[in-house]
N, C-alpha and C positions, 0 to 999 in steps of 0.2 A: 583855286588853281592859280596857279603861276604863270599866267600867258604872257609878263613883257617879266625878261630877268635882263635886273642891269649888269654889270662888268662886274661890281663885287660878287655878283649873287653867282654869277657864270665859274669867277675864281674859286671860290668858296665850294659847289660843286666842280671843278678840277680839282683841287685838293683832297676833296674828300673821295674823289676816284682812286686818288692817288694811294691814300692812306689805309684802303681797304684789308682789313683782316678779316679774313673768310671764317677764323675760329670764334672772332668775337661777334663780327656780324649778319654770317650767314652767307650765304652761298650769295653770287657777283651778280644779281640779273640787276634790271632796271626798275623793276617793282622794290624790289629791296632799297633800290639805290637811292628810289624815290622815299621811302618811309623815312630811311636815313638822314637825307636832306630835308626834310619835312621840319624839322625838328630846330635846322640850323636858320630857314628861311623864312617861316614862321604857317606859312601855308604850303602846303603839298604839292608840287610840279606832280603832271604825270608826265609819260615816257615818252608821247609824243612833242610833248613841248620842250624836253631835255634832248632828245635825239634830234631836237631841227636845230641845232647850234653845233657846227661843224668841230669846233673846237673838244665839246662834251663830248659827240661821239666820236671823234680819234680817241680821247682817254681815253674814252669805255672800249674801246676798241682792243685797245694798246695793253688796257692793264686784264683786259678777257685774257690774253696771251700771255702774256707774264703768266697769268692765276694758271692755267694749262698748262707751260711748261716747267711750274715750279721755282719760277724768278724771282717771285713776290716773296716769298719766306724770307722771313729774319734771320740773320745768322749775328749772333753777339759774338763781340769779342771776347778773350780770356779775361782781360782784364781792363780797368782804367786807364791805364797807360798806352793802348793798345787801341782802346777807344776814342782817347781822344786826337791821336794821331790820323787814326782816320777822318775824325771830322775836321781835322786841320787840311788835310787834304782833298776832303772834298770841296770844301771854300773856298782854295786856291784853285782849283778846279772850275768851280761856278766863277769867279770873281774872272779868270782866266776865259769863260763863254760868254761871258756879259762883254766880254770885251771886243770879242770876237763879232759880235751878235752887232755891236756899235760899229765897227767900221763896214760891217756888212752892208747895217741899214744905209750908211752914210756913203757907201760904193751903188746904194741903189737909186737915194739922191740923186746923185750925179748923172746916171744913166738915165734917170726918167727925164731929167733938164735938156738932155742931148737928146733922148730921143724925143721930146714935145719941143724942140729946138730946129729938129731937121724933119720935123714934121712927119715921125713914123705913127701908124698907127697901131690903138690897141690890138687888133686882131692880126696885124703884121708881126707882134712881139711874141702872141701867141699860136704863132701858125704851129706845129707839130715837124717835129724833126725829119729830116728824109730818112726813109727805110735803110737801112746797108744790108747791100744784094750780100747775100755770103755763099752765092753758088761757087763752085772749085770752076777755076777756068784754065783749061790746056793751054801750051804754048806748042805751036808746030813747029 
């Protein structure tokens, strides 16, 4: 069993949530998922040691719903030309979130330094938003 999975091994199963073909390897459960992975990891994770890693189970989660409403299917292009256009744009795309992703991290930088600066605390960042009444209210 697989009781400590490091960051590649974590990667390696997201990818392979990712990659799922229902025709080639059978229907989406986590038994499956685990047989799957068995192969690439070199010993068998079972379900509970893959579903305590938050990130594994959003995939699994994520690509459950795809598989249900039919997202996951392939759909090829007509042809090569057509193909590779798309993958041009999906690169611009990624390369375009990666970037996105960097001044995020680096706008969250900043905010942790000002907030361990002015001395907020963790559970003051996390307090939960206030309700919005949305009763209708008369005016007389």
């Amino acid at each position: 069993m697989a009781k400590y999975l490091t960051n590649k091994d974590l990667q390696t199963i997201i990818n392979c949530i990712a990659g799922w073909q229902s025709s080639k390897q059978g229907k989406f459960t986590w038994e499956n998922l685990c047989d799957s992975v068995a192969e690439l990891l070199v010993k068998r994770p079972t379900r509970q040691s893959l579903s305590q890693h938050k990130e594994i189970a959003r995939a699994f989660e994520l690509q459950k719903k795809n598989i249900k409403s039919g997202a996951s299917e392939v759909k090829r292009p007509a042809n090569l030309n057509i193909a590779s256009q798309q993958i041009k744009n999906l690169q611009l795309k990624n390369e375009s979130l990666k970037e996105e992703v960097r001044v995020l991290k680096q706008q969250f930088v900043i905010w942790q330094y000002n907030a361990h600066k002015y001395g907020i605390k963790e559970h003051q960042l996390n307090a939960p938003l206030i309700p919005i009444d949305r009763e209708k209210t008369y005016k007389e």
